[in-house]
N, C-alpha and C positions, 0 to 999 in steps of 0.2 A: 406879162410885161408890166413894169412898174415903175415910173420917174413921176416925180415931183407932183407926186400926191394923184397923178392919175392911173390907172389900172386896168389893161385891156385885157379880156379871157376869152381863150379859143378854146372850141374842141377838138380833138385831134381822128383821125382814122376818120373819115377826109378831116381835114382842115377847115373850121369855118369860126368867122366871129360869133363868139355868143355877147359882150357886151366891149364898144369902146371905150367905156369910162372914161372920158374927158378929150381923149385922145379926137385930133381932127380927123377928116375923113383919108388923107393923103398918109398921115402917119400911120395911119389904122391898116391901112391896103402896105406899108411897107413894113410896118410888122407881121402882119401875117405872111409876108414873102419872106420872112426871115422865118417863120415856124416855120412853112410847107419845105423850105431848104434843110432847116433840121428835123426835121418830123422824126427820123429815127432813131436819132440820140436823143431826143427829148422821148419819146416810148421808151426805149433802153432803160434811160435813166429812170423814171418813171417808173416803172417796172422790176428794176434791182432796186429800188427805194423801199415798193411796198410789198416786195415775194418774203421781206422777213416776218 
């Protein structure tokens, strides 16, 4: 996830923060609610991105 210059990275297959980049602590917990809801269209895509 990425806005206005900050950058937060999860792992996926569970779901965990790897780093908030800038992000507060409240944003951070409700973007990660937003991966764990996508987790498998983000694998999917993810995955048909890099099987070529």
């Amino acid at each position: 996830m990425e806005r206005e210059g900050k950058i937060a990275k999860f792992w996926l297959n569970p779901v965990r923060l790897r780093d908030s980049g800038g992000f507060r602590p409240h944003e951070a917990r409700q973007i990660q609610q937003l991966v764990e809801e996508r987790e498998a269209i983000i694998l999917e895509q993810w995955n048909e991105y890099f099987s070529d």
